[in-house]
BAFI-170716 format. One record per residue (C-alpha): residue in one letter; x negated, y, z negated. Coordinates in Angstrom, 2 decimals. Layout:
BEGIN
+------+---------+---------+---------+
! rest !       u !       v !       w !
+------+---------+---------+---------+
!    A !       X !       Y !       Z !
...
+------+---------+---------+---------+
This chain:
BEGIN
+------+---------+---------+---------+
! rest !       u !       v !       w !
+------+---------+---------+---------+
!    X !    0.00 !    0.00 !    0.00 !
!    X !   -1.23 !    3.62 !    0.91 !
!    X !   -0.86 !    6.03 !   -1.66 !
!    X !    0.03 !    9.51 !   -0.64 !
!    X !   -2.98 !   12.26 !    0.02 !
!    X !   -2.47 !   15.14 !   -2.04 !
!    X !   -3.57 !   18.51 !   -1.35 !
!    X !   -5.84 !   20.29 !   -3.83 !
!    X !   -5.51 !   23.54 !   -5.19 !
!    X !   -8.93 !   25.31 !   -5.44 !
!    X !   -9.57 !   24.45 !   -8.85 !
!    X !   -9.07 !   21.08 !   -8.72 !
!    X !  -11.26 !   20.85 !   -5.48 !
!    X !  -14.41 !   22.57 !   -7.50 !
!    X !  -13.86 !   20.61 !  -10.53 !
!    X !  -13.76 !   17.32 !   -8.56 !
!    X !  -17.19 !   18.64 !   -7.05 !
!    X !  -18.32 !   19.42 !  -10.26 !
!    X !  -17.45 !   15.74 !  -11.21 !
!    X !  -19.20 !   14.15 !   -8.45 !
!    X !  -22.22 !   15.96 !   -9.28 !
!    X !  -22.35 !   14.79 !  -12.43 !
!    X !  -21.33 !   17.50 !  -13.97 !
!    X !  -18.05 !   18.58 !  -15.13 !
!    X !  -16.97 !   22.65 !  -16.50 !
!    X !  -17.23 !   22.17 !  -19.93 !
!    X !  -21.02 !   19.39 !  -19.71 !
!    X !  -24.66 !   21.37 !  -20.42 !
!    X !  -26.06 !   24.03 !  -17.86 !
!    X !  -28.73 !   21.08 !  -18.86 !
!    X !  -27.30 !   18.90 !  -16.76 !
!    X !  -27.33 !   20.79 !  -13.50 !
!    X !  -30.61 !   20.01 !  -11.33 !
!    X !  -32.40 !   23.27 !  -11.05 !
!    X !  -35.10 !   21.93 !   -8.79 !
!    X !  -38.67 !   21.44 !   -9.32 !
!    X !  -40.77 !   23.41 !   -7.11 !
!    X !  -41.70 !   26.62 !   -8.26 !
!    X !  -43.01 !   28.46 !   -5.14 !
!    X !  -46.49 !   28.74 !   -3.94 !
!    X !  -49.34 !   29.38 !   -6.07 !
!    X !  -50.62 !   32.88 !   -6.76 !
!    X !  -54.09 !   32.08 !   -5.34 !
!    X !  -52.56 !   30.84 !   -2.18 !
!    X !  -54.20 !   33.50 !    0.06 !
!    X !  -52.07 !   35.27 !    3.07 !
!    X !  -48.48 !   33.46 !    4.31 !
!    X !  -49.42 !   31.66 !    8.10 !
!    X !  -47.31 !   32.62 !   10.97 !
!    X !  -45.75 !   29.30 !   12.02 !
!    X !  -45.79 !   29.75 !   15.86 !
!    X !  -42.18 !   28.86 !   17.60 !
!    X !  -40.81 !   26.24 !   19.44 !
!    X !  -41.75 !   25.10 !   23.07 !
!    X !  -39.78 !   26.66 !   24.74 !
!    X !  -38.14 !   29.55 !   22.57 !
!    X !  -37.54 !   33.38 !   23.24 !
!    X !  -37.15 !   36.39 !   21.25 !
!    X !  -33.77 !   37.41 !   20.13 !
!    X !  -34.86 !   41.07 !   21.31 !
!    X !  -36.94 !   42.39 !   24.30 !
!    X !  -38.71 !   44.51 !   21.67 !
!    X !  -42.22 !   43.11 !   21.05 !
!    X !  -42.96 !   41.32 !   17.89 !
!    X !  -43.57 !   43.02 !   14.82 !
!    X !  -42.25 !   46.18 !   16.00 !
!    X !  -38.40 !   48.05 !   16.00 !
!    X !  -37.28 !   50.27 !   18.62 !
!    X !  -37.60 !   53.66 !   17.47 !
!    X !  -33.73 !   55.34 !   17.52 !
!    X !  -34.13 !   59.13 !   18.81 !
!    X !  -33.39 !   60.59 !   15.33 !
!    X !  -32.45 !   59.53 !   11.67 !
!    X !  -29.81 !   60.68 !    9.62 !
!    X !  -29.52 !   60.95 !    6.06 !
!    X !  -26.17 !   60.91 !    4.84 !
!    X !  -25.62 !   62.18 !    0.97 !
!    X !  -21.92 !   61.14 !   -0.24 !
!    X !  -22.63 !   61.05 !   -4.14 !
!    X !  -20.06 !   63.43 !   -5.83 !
!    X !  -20.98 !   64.37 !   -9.60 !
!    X !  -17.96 !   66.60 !   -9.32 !
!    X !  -14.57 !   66.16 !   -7.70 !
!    X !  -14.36 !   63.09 !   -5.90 !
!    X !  -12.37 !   63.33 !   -2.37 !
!    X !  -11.33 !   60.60 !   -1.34 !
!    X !  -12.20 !   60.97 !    2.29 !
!    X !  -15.68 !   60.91 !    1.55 !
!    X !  -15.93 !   57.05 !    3.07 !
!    X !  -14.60 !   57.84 !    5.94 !
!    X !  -16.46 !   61.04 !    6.53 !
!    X !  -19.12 !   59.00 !    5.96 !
!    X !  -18.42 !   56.24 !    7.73 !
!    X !  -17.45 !   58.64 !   10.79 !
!    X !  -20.89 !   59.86 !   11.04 !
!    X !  -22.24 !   56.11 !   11.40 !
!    X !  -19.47 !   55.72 !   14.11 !
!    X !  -20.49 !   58.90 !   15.92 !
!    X !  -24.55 !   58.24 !   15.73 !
!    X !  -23.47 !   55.00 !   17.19 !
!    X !  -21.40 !   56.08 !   19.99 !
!    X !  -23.78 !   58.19 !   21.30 !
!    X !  -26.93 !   57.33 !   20.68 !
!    X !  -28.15 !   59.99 !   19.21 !
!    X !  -28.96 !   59.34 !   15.82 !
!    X !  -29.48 !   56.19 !   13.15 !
!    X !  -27.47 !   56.62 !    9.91 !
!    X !  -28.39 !   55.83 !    6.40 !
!    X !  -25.77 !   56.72 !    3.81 !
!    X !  -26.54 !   56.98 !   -0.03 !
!    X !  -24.25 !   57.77 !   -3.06 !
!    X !  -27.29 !   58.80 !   -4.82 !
!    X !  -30.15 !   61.10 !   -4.52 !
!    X !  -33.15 !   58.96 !   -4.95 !
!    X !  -34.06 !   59.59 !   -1.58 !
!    X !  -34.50 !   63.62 !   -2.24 !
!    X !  -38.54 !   63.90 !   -2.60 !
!    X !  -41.18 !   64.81 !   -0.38 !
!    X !  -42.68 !   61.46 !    0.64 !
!    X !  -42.20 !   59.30 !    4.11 !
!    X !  -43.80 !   60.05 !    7.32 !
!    X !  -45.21 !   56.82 !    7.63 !
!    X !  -45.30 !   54.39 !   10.28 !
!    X !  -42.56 !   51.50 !    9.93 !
!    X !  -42.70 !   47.99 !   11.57 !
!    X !  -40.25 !   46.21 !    9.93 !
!    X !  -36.73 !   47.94 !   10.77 !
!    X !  -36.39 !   51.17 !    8.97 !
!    X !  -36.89 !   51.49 !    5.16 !
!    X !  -36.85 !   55.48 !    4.37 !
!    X !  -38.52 !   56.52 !    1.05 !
!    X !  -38.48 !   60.17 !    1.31 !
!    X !  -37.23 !   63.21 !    3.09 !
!    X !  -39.88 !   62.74 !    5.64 !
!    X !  -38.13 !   60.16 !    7.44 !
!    X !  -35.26 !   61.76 !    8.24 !
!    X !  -34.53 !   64.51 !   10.68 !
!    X !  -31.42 !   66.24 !    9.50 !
!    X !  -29.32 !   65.79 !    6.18 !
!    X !  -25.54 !   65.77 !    6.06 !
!    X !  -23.61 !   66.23 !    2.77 !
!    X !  -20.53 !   64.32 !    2.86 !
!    X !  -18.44 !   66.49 !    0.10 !
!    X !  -21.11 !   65.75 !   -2.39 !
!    X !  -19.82 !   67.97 !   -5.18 !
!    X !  -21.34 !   69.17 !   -8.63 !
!    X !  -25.12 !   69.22 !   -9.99 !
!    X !  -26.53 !   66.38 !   -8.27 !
!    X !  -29.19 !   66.11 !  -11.10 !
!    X !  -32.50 !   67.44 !   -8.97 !
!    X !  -35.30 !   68.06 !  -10.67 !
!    X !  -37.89 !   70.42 !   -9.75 !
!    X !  -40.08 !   68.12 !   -7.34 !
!    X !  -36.29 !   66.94 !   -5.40 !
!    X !  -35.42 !   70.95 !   -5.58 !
!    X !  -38.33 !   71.87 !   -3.74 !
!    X !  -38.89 !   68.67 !   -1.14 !
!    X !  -35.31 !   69.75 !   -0.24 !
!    X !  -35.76 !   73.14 !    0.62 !
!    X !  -38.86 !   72.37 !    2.13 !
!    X !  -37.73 !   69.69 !    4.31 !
!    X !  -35.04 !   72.29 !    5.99 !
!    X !  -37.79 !   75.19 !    5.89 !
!    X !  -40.02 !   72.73 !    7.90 !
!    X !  -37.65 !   72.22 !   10.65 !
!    X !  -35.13 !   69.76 !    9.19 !
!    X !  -31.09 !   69.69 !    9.76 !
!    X !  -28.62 !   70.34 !    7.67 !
!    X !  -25.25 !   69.80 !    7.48 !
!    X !  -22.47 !   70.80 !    4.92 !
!    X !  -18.79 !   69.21 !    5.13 !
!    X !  -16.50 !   70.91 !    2.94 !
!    X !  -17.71 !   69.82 !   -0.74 !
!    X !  -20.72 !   70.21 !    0.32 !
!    X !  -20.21 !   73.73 !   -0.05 !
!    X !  -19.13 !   73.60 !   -3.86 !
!    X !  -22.36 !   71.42 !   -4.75 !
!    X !  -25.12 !   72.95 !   -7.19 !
!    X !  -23.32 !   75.60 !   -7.71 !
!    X !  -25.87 !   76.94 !  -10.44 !
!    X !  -28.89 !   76.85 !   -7.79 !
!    X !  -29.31 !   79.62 !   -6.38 !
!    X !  -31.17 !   78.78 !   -3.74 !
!    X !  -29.41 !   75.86 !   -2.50 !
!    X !  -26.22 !   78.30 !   -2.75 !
!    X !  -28.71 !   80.44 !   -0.49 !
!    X !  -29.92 !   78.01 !    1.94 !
!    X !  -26.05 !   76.94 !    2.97 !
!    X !  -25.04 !   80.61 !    2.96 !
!    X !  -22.16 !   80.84 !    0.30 !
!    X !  -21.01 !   79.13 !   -2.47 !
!    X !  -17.09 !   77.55 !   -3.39 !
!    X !  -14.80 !   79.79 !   -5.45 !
!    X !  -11.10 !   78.42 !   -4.91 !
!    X !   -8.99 !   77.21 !   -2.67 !
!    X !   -5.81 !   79.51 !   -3.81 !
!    X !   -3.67 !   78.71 !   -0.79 !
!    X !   -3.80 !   74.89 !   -1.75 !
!    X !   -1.54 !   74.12 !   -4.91 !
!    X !    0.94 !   70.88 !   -5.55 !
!    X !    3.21 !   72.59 !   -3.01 !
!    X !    1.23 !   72.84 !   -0.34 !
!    X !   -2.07 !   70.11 !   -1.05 !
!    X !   -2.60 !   70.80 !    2.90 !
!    X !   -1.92 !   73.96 !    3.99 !
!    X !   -1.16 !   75.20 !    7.47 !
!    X !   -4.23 !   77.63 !    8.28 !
!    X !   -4.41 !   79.89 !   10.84 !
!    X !   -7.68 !   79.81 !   12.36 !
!    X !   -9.70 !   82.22 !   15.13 !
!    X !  -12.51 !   80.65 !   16.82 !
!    X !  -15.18 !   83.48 !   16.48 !
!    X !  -17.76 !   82.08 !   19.08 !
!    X !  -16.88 !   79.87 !   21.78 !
!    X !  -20.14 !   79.94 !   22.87 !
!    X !  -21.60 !   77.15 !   20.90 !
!    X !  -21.56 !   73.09 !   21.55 !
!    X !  -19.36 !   73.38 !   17.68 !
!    X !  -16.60 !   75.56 !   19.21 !
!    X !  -16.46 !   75.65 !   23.12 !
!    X !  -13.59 !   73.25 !   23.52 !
!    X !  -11.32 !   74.88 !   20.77 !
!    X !   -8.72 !   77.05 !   21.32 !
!    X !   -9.48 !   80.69 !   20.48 !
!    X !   -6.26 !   80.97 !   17.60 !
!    X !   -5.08 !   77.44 !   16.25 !
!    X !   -3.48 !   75.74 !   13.45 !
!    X !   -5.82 !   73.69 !   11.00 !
!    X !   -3.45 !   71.27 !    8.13 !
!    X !   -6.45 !   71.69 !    5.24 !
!    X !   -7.96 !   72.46 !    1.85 !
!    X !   -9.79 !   75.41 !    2.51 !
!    X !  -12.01 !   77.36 !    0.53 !
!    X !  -12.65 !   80.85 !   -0.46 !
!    X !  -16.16 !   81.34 !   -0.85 !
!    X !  -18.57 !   83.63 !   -2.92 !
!    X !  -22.25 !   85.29 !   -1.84 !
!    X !  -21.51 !   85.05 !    2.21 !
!    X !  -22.83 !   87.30 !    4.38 !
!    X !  -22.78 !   87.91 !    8.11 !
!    X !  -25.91 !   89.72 !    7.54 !
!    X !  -27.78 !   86.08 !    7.96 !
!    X !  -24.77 !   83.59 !    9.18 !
!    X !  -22.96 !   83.93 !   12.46 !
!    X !  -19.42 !   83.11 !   12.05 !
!    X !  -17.84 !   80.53 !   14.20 !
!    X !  -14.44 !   79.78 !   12.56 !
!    X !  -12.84 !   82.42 !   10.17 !
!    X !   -9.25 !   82.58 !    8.76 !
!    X !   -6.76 !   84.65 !   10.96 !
!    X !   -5.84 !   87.51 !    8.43 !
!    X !   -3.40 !   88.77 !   10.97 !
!    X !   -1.12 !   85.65 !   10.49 !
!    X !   -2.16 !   84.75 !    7.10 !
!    X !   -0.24 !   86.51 !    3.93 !
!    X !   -2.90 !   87.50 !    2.10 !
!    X !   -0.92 !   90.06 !   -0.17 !
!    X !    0.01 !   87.69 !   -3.46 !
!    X !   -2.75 !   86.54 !   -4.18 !
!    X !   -5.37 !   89.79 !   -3.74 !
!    X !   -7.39 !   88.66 !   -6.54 !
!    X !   -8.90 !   85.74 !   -5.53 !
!    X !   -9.91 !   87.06 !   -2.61 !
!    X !  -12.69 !   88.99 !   -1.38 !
!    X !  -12.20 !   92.61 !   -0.80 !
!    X !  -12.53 !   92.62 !    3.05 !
!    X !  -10.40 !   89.50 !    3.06 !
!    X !  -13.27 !   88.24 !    5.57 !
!    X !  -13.16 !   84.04 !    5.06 !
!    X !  -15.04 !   82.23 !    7.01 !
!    X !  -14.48 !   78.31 !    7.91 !
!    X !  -17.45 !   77.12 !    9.50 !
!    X !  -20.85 !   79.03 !    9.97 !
!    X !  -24.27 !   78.43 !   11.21 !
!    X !  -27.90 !   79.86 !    9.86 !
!    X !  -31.24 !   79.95 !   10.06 !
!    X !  -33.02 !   78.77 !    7.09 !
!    X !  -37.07 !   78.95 !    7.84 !
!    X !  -37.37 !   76.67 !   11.01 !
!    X !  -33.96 !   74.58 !    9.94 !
!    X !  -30.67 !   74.88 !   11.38 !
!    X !  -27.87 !   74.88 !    8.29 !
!    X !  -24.20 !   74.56 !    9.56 !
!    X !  -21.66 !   74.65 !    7.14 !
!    X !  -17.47 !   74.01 !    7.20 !
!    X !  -15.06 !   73.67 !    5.09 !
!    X !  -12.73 !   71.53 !    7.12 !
!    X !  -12.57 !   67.76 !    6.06 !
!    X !  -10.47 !   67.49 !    2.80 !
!    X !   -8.34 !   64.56 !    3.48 !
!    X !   -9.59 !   61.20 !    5.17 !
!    X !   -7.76 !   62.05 !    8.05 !
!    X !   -9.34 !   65.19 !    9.27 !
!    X !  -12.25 !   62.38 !   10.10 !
!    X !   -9.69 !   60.98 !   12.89 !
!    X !   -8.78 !   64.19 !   14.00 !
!    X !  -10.71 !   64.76 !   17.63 !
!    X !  -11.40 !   68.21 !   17.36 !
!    X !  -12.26 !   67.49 !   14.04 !
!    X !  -14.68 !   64.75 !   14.71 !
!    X !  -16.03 !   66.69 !   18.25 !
!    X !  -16.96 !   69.86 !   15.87 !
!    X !  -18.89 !   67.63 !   13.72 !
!    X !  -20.82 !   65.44 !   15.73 !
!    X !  -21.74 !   68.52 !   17.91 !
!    X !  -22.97 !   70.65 !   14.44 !
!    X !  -24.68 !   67.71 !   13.79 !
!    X !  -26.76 !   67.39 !   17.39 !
!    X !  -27.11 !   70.99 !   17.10 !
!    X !  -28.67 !   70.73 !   13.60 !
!    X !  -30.90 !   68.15 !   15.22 !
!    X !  -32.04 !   70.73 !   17.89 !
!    X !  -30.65 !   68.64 !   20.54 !
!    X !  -28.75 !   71.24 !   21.87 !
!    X !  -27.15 !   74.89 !   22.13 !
!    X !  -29.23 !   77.96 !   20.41 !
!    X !  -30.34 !   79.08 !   17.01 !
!    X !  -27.48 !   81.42 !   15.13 !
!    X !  -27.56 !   84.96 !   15.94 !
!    X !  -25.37 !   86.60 !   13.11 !
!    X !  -23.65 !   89.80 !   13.77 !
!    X !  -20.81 !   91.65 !   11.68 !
!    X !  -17.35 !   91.14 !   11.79 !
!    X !  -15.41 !   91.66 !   14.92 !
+------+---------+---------+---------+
């Protein structure tokens, strides 16, 4: 007589392999074989390359031992010590997407700021592992709010790294991060205050936007008045004196009157900027509250162009001028 089979729920299935093994949950970690070979000795001198197969062929055309180089590195910074947005994944994960899909730039996103100091620069031959600042060729800062924690040395490599020619890129947080350093505040060209359109009402509000400069890879394809759904910010120590202005609030179709207070006296907000900082290019937006602004395309088009630009891979250096 056959006896039915019955199917095993997962437990049962690992404690019946636990049982074969001669084991069972509750028997001695004693009683599990742990193996008896205990790696190579330390006098063993340098590992031998076992040569392949007859026969066999790379998995790549690139040559052994060495990676092919991608045109520029990235170095994403997505750590918030202050308010955490929730669309910081997928900004994040857009800028992998966008490196990707055009070929332009690796990506190597970090939570933490370990990788703010002045070392790298040196030749790699086994994929890309960055240590410092000097492997990268732009920075993007992925609404990376609050005192990250620098100390001096990280202060420094940082604003050195941008003097020296590096990119940088701030997407909306960015712009309220460190706000008691004044010369980060400096180097992205204003600081958060508010956003005192914003409120439970309205978490995304309707902004009326005027594209400054459609002259620039960042702004030729939008239109010159639009509609932006957003958090945006009012920000403090801006000046067109050393940014050039290519998105600003439309004050014309923007009631500005109940709220005077929190505002600057010219009522002059700008949205997204670009600067010179030493030999770096420093573009800065506050666009990019919720996760979906990351699947809007004029959204993502703005930001993968700011960061090519920031890259010098195209358009010109800023050229600020006053208000218009």
């Amino acid at each position: 007589m056959h006896l039915p089979i019955r199917r095993r729920g997962a437990a049962g299935a690992l404690l019946a392999a636990l049982v074969l093994a001669g084991t069972t949950a509750g028997a001695s970690a004693q009683a599990v074989s742990k193996g008896t070979w205990a790696g190579p000795p330390a006098n063993a001198g340098p590992i031998a390359v076992t040569p392949p197969p007859p026969g066999a062929t790379p998995a790549s055309p690139v040559p052994a031992g060495q990676r092919a180089p991608s045109p520029k590195h990235v170095l994403v910074l997505g750590g918030a010590r202050g308010w955490h947005h929730d669309s910081i994944p997928a900004g994040m994960a857009a800028i992998y997407d966008w490196g990707r899909a055009t070929h332009l730039w690796d990506t190597e996103m970090r939570t933490e700021f370990s990788l703010v100091n002045g070392r790298g620069g040196q030749p790699m031959t086994a994929g890309f592992q960055p240590v410092g600042l000097r492997d990268f060729d732009a920075i993007v800062v992925v609404s990376a709010t609050g005192d990250w924690g620098l100390d001096e040395a990280q202060k420094a490599a940082l604003l050195d790294f941008v003097r020296a020619g590096g990119g940088f890129v701030a997407i909306h947080g960015g712009v309220d991060a460190n706000l008691g350093w004044k010369d980060y505040v400096d180097m992205v060209g204003g600081a958060f205050v508010s956003h005192p359109f914003n409120n439970q009402q309205w978490p995304l509000f309707p902004f009326p936007l005027r594209t400054e400069n459609r002259d620039t890879p960042m702004t030729a394809f939008l239109p010159a008045r639009w509609i932006r759904q957003d958090e945006l910010y009012v920000v403090r120590n801006f000046s067109r004196a050393d940014s050039e202005v290519l998105l600003s609030m439309d004050g014309g179709r923007l009631d500005m009157t109940r709220i005077p207070e929190q505002l600057p006296p010219d009522r002059d907000i700008p949205v997204a900027w670009i600067r010179q900082y030493g030999k770096g290019r420093v573009f800065a937006s506050t666009i990019g509250h919720a996760k979906e602004a990351f699947d809007d395309p004029d959204v993502a088009r703005m930001y993968t162009e700011a960061i090519r630009w920031a890259l010098r891979l195209s358009g010109d250096d800023a050229r600020p001028h006053p208000r218009r």
